[in-house]
N, C-alpha and C positions, 0 to 999 in steps of 0.2 A: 697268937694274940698280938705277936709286936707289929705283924704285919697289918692286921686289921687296926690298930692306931695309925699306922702309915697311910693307910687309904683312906680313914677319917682325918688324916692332917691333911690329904693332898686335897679333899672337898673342902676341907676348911679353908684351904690356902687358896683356893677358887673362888669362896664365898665373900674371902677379905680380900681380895682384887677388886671386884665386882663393888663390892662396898666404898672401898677407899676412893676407885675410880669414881663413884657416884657422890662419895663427900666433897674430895676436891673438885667435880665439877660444880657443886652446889654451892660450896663458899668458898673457890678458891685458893686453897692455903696451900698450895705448892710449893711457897716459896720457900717452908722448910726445908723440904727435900733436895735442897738446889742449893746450901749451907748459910750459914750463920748472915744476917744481913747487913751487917757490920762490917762485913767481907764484901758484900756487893757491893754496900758504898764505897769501902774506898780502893777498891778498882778502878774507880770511874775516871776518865776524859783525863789520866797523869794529869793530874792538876791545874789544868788550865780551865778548867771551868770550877769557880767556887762553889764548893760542895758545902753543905753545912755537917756538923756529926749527925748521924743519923739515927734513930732510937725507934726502932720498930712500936715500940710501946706509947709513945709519944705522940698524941696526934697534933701539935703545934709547930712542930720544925717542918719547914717548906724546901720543897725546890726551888731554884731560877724563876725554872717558867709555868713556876703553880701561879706566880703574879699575873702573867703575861694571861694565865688560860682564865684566871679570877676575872680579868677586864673583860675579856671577851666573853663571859657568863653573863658579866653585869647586864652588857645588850640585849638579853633575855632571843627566844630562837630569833636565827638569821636565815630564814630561803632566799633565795635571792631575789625572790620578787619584794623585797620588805627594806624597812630603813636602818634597822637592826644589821643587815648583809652590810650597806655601807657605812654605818657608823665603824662595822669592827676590817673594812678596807682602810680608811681613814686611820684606824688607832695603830693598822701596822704599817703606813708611810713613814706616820708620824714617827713610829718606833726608830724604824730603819735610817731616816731623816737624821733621828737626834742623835745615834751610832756612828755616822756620817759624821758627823759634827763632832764629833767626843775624839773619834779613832783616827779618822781618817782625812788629817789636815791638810795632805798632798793632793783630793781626789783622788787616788790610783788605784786602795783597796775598795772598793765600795761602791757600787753602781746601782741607784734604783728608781725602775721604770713600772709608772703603772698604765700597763698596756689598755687603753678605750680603744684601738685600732679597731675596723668591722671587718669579719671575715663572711663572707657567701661560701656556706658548707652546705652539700647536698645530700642525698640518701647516705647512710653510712652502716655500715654492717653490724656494729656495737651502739644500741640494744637494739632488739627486732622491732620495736616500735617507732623507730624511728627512718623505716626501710621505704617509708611512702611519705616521707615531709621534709623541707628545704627549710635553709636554715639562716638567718642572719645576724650572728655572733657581734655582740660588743660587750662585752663581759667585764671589763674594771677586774680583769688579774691583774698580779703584782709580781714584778719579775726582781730579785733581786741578786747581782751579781758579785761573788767574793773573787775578786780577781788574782788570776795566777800571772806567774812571771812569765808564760809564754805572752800572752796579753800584754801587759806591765809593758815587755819592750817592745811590741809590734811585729810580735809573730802575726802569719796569713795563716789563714784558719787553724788556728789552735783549738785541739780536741778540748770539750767541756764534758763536764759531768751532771748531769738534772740529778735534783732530790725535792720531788713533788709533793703536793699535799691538797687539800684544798680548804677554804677557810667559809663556803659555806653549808647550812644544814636541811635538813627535810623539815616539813614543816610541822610545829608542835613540838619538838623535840629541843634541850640543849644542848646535845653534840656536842657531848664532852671526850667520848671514842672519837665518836663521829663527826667533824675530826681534826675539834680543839685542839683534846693534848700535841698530835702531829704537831700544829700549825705556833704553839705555845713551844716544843721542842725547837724545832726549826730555827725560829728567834730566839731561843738562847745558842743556839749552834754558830748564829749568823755574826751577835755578838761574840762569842768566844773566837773566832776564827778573826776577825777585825781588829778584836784588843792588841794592845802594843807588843804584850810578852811573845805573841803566836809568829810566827816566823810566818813569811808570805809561802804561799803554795807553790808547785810548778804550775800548774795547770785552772784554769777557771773553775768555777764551780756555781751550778744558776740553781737557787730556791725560788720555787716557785708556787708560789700562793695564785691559785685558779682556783675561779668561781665557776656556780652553776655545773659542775661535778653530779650533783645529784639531782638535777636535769636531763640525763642523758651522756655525762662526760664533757660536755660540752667545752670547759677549760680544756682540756688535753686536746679537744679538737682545734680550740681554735690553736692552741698552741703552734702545731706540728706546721704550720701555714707560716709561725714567725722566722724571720731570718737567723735567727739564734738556732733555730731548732737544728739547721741543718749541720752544725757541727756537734749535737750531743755525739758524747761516745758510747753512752751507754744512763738509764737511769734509775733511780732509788725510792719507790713509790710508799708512800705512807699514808695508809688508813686505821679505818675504822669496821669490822664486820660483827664483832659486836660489842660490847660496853664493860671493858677495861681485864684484867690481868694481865699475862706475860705478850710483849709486841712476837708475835708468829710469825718465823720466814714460811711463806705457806705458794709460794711461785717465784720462780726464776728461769734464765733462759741462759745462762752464759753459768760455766763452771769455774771459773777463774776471782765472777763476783761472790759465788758459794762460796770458795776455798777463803778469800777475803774476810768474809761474814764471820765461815767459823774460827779463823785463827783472830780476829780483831774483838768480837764481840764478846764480855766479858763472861757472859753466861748465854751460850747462843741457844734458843728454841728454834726449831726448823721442824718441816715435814715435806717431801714429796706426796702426802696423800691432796694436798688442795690442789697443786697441779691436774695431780690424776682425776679427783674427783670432779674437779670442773673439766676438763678433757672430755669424760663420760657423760656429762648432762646431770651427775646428780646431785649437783648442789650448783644452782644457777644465782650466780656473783659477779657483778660486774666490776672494777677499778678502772684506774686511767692506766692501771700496765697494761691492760688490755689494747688502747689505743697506740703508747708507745711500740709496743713489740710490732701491731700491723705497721706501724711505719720504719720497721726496719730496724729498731733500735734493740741492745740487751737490756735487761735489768734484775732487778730483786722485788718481788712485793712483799711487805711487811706491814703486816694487823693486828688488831685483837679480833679475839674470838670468845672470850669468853662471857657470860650472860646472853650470849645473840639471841634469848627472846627477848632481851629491853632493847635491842637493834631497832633505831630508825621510831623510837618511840619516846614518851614522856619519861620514862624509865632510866634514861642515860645520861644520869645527872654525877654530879659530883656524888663520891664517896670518900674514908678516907683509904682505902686502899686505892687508889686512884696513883698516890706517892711512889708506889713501887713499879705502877705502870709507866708513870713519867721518867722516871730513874732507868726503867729497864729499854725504855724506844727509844732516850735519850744514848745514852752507851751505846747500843747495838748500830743507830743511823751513824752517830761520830764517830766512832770507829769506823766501820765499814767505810764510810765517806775517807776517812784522812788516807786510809789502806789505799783502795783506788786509784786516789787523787797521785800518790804518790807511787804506785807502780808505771814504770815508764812502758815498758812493753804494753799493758792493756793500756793505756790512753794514746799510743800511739796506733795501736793497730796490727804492731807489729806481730804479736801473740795474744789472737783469738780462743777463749773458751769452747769445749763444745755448748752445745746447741741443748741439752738433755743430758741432766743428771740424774743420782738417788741421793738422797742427803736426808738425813734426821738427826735429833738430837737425843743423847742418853746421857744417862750418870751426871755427872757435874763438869760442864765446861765440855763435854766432851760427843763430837759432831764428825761422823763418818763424810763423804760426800765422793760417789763413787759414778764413774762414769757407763753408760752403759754397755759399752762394751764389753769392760771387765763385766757388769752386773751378768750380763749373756753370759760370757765366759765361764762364770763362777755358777749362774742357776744350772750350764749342763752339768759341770763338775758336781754339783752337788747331788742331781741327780743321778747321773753313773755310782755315786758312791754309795748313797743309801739302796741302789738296784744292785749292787755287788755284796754290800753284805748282808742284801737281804738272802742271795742265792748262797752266801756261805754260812750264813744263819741256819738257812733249809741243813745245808749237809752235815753241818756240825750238829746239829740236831738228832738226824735221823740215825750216825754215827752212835751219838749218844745212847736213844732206845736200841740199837743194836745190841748194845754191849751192855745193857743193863736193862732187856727186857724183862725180867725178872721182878724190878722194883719198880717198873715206870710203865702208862699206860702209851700205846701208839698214838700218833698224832695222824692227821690227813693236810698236806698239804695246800688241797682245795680249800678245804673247809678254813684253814688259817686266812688263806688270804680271800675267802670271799665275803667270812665273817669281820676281815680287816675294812672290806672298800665297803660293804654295806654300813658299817660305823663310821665310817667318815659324811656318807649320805645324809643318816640318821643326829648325824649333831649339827650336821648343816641345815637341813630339810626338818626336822621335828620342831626347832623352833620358830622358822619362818612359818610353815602350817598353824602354828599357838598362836602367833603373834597377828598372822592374816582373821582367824577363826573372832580371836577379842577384840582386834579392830573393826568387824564385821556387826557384831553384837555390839558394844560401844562405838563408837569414832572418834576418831581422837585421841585416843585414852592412851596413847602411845605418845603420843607428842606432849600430855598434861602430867603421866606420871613415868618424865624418867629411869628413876631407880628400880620401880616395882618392874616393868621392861626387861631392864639389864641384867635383871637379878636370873629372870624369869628364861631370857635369850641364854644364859651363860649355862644354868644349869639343867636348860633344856639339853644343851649340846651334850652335856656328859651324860646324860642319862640316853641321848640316840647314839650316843658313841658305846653305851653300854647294851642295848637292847638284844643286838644282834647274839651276844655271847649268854645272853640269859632265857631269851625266849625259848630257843631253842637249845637241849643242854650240853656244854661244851665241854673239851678237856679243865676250862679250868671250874667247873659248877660239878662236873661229875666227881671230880677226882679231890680225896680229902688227904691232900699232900702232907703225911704223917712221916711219910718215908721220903727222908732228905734227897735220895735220887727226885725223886717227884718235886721236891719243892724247884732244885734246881734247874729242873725240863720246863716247869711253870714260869719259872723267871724268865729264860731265856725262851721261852714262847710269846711271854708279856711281850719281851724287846721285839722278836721278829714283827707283833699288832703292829707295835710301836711304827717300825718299819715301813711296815708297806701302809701302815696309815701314812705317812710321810709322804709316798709317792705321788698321788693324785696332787699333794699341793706343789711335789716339784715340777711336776708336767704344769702345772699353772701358773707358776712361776718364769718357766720358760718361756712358755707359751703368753703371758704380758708382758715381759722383756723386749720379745720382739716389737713390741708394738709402743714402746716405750712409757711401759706401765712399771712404775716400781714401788706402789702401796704393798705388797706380799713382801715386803724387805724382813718382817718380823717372822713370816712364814721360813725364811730363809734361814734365819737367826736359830731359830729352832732344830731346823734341819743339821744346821752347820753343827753346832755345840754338842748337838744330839750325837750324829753319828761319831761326834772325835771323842765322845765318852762309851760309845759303844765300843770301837773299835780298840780305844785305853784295856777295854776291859777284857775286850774278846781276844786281841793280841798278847798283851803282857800280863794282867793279872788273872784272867784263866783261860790263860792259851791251851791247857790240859783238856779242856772241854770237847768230847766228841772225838778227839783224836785215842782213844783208845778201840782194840781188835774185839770182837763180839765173844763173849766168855762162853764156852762150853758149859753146862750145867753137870757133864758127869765128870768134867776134867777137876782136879782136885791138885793137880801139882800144887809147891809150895811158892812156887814164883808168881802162878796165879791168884793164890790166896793173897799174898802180902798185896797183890795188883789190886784187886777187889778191895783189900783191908785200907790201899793208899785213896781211892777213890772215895771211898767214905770218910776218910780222917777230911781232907778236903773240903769236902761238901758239909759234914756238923761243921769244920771251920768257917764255911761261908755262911752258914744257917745261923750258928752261935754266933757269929761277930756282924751279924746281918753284911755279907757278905764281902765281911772286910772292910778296913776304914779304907783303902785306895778307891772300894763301889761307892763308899760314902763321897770322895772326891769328885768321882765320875758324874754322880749326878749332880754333886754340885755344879759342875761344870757345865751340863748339860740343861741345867734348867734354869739357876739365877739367873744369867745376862738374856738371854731371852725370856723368862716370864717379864725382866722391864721391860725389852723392847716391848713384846706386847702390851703391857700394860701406859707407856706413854704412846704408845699407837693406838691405841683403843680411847686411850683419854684424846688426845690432838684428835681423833676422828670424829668423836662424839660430841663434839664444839663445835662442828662445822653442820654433822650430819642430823640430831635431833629435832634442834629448831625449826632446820628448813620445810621440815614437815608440814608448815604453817606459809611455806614460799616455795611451793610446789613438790617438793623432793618427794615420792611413792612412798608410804608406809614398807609397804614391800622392799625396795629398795635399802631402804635402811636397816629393816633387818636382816634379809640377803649378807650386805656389808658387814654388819655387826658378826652375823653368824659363822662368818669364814672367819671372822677373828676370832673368836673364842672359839671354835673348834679344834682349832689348832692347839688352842690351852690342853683344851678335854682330853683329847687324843693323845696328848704329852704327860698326861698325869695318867694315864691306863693302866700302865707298868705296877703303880702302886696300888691301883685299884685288883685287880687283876691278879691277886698270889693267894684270896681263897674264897670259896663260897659267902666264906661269914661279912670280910671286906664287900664283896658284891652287894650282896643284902643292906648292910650298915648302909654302903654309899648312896644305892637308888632311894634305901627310905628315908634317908636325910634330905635327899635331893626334893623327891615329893611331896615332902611335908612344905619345904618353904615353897617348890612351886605354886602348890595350891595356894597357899596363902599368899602369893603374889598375884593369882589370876583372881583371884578375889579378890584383893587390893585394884585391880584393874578394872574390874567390873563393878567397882562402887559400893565395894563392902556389901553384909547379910540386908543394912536397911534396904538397899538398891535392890537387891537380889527379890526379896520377897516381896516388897512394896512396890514393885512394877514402874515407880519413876524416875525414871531417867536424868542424873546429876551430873553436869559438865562434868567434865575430869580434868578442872584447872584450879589454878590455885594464887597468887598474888606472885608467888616465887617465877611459875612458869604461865603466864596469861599467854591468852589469843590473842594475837592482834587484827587489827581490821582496817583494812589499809581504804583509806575514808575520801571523801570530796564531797565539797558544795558547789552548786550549781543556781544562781541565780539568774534567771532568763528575766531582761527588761527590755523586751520587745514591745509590752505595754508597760511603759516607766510607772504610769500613775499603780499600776497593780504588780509589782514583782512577784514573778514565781519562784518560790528556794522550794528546790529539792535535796535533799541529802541522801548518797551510796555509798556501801561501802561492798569491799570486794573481797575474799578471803581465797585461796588458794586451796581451797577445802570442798569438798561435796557436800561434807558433812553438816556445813553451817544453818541450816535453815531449820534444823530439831536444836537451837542454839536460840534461834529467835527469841522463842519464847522468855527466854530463861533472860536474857538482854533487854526485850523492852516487855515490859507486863501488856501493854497493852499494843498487839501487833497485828492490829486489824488494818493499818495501812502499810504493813511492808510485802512487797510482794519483791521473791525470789528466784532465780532463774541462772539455770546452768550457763555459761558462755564458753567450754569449752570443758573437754577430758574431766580437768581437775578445777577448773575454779568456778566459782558461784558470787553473782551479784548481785543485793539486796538494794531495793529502790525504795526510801524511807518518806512519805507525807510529811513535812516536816514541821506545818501547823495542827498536822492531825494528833504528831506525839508533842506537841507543844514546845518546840523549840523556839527558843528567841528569835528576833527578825536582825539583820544586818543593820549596825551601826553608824554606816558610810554619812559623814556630814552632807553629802550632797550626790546624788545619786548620777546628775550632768556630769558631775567630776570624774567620778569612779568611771565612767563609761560612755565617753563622746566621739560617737561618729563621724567625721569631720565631713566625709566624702561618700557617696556610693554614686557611679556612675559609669555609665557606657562609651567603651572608648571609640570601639567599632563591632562591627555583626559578632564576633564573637567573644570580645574582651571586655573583661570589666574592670577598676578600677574601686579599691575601698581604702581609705582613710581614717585610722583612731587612736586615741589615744586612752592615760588614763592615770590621775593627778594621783592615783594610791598603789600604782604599780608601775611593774618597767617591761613586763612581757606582754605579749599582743600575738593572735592569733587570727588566723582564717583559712578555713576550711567548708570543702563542700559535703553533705551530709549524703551518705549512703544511700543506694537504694536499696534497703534490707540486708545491707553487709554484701552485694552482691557482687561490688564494683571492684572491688581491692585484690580479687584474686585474677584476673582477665585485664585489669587496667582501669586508670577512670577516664570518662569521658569529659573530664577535665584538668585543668593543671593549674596549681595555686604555689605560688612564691613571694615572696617575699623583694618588695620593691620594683619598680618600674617595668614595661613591656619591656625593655634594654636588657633588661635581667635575662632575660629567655636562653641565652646564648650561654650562660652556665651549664645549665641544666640538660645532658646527653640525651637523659630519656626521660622527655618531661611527663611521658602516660603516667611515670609511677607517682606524682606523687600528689597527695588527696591533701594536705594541708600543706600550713607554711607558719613559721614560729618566726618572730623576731623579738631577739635581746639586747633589751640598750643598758647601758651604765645609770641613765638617769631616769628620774620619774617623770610623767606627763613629756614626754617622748611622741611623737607621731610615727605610726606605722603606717609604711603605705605596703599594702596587695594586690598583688593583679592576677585578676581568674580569667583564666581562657578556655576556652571550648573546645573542646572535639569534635570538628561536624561531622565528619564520617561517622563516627563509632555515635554521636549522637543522634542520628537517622535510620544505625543499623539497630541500635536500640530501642529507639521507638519514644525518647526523654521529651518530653516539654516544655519542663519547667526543672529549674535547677534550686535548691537549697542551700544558702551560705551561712555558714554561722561564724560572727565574726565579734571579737569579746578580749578581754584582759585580766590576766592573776592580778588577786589580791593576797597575801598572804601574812601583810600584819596582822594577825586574829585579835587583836583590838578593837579593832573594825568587824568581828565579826561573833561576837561571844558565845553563839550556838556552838562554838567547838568544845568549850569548857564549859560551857551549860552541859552538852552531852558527855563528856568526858567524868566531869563530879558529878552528876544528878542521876543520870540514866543507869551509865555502863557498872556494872559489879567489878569486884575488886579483882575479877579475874580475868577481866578485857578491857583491851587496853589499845587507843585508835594509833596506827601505825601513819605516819602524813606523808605523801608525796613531797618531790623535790619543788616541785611549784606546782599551784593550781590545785591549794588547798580551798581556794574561794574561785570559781571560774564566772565572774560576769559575760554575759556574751547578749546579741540579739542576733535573730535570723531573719534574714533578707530571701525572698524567691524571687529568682534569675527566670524572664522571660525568653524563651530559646528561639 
């Protein structure tokens, strides 16, 4: 009886993981776990930044730079193609300007430059879409310099330190993650680091407020071209991945700014799984660390991630939990930053980090950060160890039934461990099969109902972790362990499961180490804790086990008796005291600090990994991921499961009962089920987004055509339609690749408003089109409501882009040409000014050859400018309130939420 309470505590204790994991990701409330908030405040920045008291309860006490982030609200969204982007460049000169004025009377601390330089940037490997268009950078970043005393007295190249951000947003959106708060911390950093009281630095330190970030990167690109750039030492990137909680170290490249992070940061969250995750492809995220690291540089990236379904949408507004976010990036950058700054070996060079760490965060304050070497080192040791006592497990065992075949049934070796690795299959492999099968029947319904998912992934795993031992009947289903010999061959068979369950994930372990994967850190965690409690037990507290001679049945001596009569006082000892309070140690030992690993590994995973379901990630995939994490749980709770038939029974039918009741939850409840209609599986909490664009063609001004598309990374969207616009007799839908689908919307036919543009010559003026020679041409425009400009030649059925085009478009004059290496690649050309009504000039030239081997005529230009005040354009909030249900929600591009364009054909 006490046993089968144990195996109902250890599913219970499964089911409140699973659960708590699903609360806190739903609203957040971690921060109890992480202690008292009275304690984070006043940690913060040693006093040099004025803190106010803080009162969790309280929603009127502010930070510094809730001001700073309130202004930059006020501007309502900023893309950069809008006046919104320059109003909030303006409002941080002017910040920075009057700091200047306040602090710094000598000129010496304080440098600030707003870079309009233009840079000619050409195909660039971060993102793929930009692997066939050239590029003409004038961005209005803002560089602003805290000057260190190598500088101060006219050191030659003295090492700086970057700590990035960028200050504009996508479009529709307030980018308050996305990536205000950053840009609102940064300038209370900038002031506190300038005031009188703060002692000057040794070394420089450049913040860097870059635009058009979510355009392609394009601030970080044009960056890396400034003269400044070439002495960063290293930098400290701050974003936005989804819309607010704890700021996530979630990639780095140098172990030296890890070890920084976690001894500076007052409460430091970290994970090596975003590294890894983006390594593998399954979670596709771009930053500007991605631009620094290709040019050579270390750093740290540091985001949020929590809500990433209101990522990049209307959703990422101010909250008041927003305060603890501000509080938490604020600490973790200033710190880390002062740390840095002030270690003289990393800024000089002298001592390099490696390249590749493991680093996460547990308990409170407290951040392993291990290199991989040791990580190698340690996943063989840990394998050798669990493969050693698995084989003295076997002997101690079979010793055992030797000597007390009498009371105990024989065991089979095989049988142990084949019914071991098929359970490990079985809770890896059962629930991705569940989870493929009701993805198959719904879509979606993974990405709309988190919890019912997790619930459903976790306790699928124990149940295939359990199948193998019950389908077929085993020692521990056959045998009713009445006779304390028997219970104690069952325990110590549990552990050997346990065991060779363990192995396949230390081979995996291994085997990603090599390859510098270190997400399986919790795998390891398990392993580790696990065997130092086995070995506790199997060493010291019943080293007696197995090591007894096989007792004769006719022998009767009295020394043999008292032997037999000491074996049994023993074992009711271990039975009546459940196996002693040192076994009660053991498993404490062996399973608290590793159920948190896992359970903040599973949480940090689950914040990267769900949403993206909607931004390409496989269903499959994610539950893959999920399922090698919780199986490692399942497989670690067996021992309890696993000590009698009744315990087995109890666990699977508790387990199946909420299963069921989760795949119904997934499948849209008994109305869905019988009534045959089909109900989104979304909710306001977890909406779809539909990452959107307008498209007005004024080829014929006096008749503009708007069309509206939008695109979702889903197959599944087009049995969505319906349920979106009631009447969707003009969308029509079309695969464009594996995973994504894009709907092409009538946009008079669902009654969408017309563009508001006061003058339509304005919006979109030609200056120029003309022939320069036989095969170049020459186009000119501008456009008084935006500052981006494009042109490009239009496809022939997508056929061009994979072989080359037969033309080549950039940006500014024939002179230009001499940039550009390989000019086949690229089929468009983008330029970026600082201001509006800007002229762009293009020049398209021809390929005669491949134009003659092709067989072209005529060429297609289209040649146009973002708009992306939506003022100007109210169909986006006409569609947004009117149309979409409260469960979808339009996700905007970085610019070219409005794309005016006309097209021109090129006589060949």
């Amino acid at each position: 009886m006490l046993r089968s309470s144990f195996s109902a505590i250890g599913v219970l204790l499964l089911i409140l993981i699973t659960t708590t994991l699903s609360v806190l990701h739903a609203h957040g409330n971690l921060w109890s776990l992480l202690g008292p908030t009275d304690q984070l405040q006043s940690g913060l920045f040693s006093g040099h930044i004025n803190l106010p008291n803080f009162n969790p309860k309280s929603a009127s006490v502010e930070h510094p730079a809730t001001d700073y982030l309130n202004e930059i609200l006020a501007f309502g969204p900023r893309p950069f193609s809008s006046k919104s982007n320059i109003k909030v460049a303006d409002m941080i000169v002017n910040k920075l300007e009057s700091w200047k004025s306040q602090y710094d009377f000598n000129g010496q601390r304080l440098k600030v430059e707003r870079d309009q330089s233009t840079v000619i940037d050409g195909p660039f490997p971060l993102p793929p879409q930009s692997l066939n268009t050239s590029y003409s950078l004038s961005l209005d970043s803002i560089i602003a310099q805290v000057m260190g005393s190598c500088d101060i007295n006219g050191g030659i190249d003295c090492p700086k330190l970057l700590v990035s951000m960028h200050y504009d947003a996508v479009v529709g959106t307030p980018g308050v993650s996305d990536d205000g708060i950053a840009v609102a911390v940064s300038l209370e950093m900038i002031r506190s680091l300038v005031a009188d009281d703060f002692p000057t630095l040794p070394y420089t330190i450049i913040f860097f407020f870059n635009n058009a970030e979510e355009c392609g990167l394009l601030g970080a690109r044009q960056f890396v071209h400034h003269d400044l750039y070439k002495n960063v030492r290293a930098s400290i990137n701050l974003e936005g991945g989804g819309s607010g909680g704890q700021a996530l170290l979630f990639r780095a490249s140098d172990s030296r700014m890890v070890s920084a992070y976690a001894k500076s940061a007052y409460i430091p969250v970290a994970s090596v799984i975003g590294n890894d995750l983006m390594s593998l492809g399954l979670v596709d995220s771009r930053t500007d660390y991605g631009v620094y690291s290709l040019n050579g540089g270390s750093g740290l990236d540091i985001a949020f991630f929590r809500y990433r379904y209101f990522y990049h949408t209307k959703l990422d507004a101010w909250y008041e939990g927003y305060m603890k976010s501000i509080i938490h990036m604020a600490d973790s950058a200033l710190k880390t930053t002062i740390s840095l700054i002030n270690d003289e070996e990393f800024m000089t060079k002298r001592s390099r980090g490696k390249s590749s760490v493991v680093f996460w965060s547990e308990l409170y304050g407290f951040m392993p950060v291990v290199g991989y070497e040791l990580y190698k080192a340690s996943s063989i040791i840990l394998m050798l160890w669990a493969g050693f006592l698995s084989v003295y497990g076997f002997g101690t065992g079979f010793n055992f039934v030797r000597a007390n075949h009498r009371y105990v049934k024989n065991f089979g070796a095989f049988d142990i461990i084949s019914r071991s690795i098929f359970g490990v299959l079985g809770s890896v492999l059962l629930p991705v099969c569940a989870v493929a099968v009701v993805d198959k029947i719904r879509p979606m319904t993974v990405y709309g109902n988190p919890l019912s998912t997790r619930v459903l992934i976790c306790l699928l795993s124990l149940v295939g972790a359990l199948l193998p031992f019950v389908v077929v009947p085993s020692v521990f289903t056959s045998t009713r362990p009445t006779v304390i010999h028997q219970r104690l061959l069952n325990w110590h068979l549990a552990q050997l499961v346990l065991l060779i369950s363990w192995l396949p994930f230390s081979v995996l372990i291994v085997f990603s180490s090599f390859y510098s994967i270190g997400l399986f850190y919790s795998h390891a965690a398990f392993i580790f804790f696990g065997c130092a409690a086995i070995s506790f037990e199997w060493f010291f507290d019943r080293r007696w086990f197995g090591q007894q001679s096989k007792q004769d049945e006719s022998e009767k001596s009295p020394s043999t008796t008292a032997g037999a009569a000491d074996i049994v006082s023993r074992a009711k000892h271990h039975s009546d005291q459940l196996y002693n309070p040192n076994w009660m140690r053991a498993i404490s030992l062996s399973l608290a600090l590793p159920l948190l690993t896992a359970t903040m590994t599973l949480y940090t995973m689950l914040l990267g990994l769900e949403p993206t379901l909607i931004d390409g990630t496989p269903t499959i995939a994610v539950s893959v991921i999920t399922s090698l994490f919780s199986s490692v749980i399942s497989v670690s709770i067996l021992p309890f499961v696993l000590t009698s038939p009744k315990s087995i029974q109890a666990s699977i039918s508790v387990c199946v009962a909420i299963i069921l009741m989760s795949i119904l939850r997934l499948l849209g409840g008994p109305h869905t089920l019988f009534s045959g209609v089909v109900v989104p599986p979304f909710a306001p909490q977890t909406p779809v987004k539909l990452f959107s664009k307008f498209e007005v063609d004024l080829s014929a001004p006096s008749t503009p055509a708007t069309t509206f598309a939008f695109t979702s990374c889903s197959l599944a969207i087009p049995y969505l339609v319906p349920h979106i616009f009631p009447n969707s007799s003009g969308i029509e839908c079309a695969s464009v690749s594996k995973r994504t689908t894009r709907c092409e919307v009538d946009a008079a036919r669902i009654g969408l408003p017309r563009e508001r543009l006061p003058s339509i010559a304005r919006a979109l003026d030609v200056l120029d089109e003309r022939r320069v020679d036989a095969d170049t041409w020459l186009v000119s425009v501008r456009s008084a409501y935006g500052r981006v400009c494009f042109a490009q030649g239009i496809e022939n059925d997508g056929e061009w882009g994979s072989g080359g085009y037969p033309f080549s478009v950039w940006p500014g004059g024939v002179s230009q040409q001499s940039v550009y290496e390989d000019s086949r690649t690229l089929g468009r050309a983008m330029a970026y000014h600082h201001r509006m009504n800007e002229v762009a000039t293009f020049t398209v030239k021809v390929h005669r050859a491949m134009v003659e081997e092709l067989g072209v005529h005529t060429l297609e230009v289209r040649v146009g400018c973002f708009v992306d005040d939506l003022g100007y354009f109210p169909a986006w909030e006409h569609l947004q309130t009117r149309y979409l249900p409260d469960w979808a929600v339009l996700q905007g591009p970085g610019n070219g939420g409005v794309t005016l364009f006309k097209t021109f054909e090129l006589d060949l």
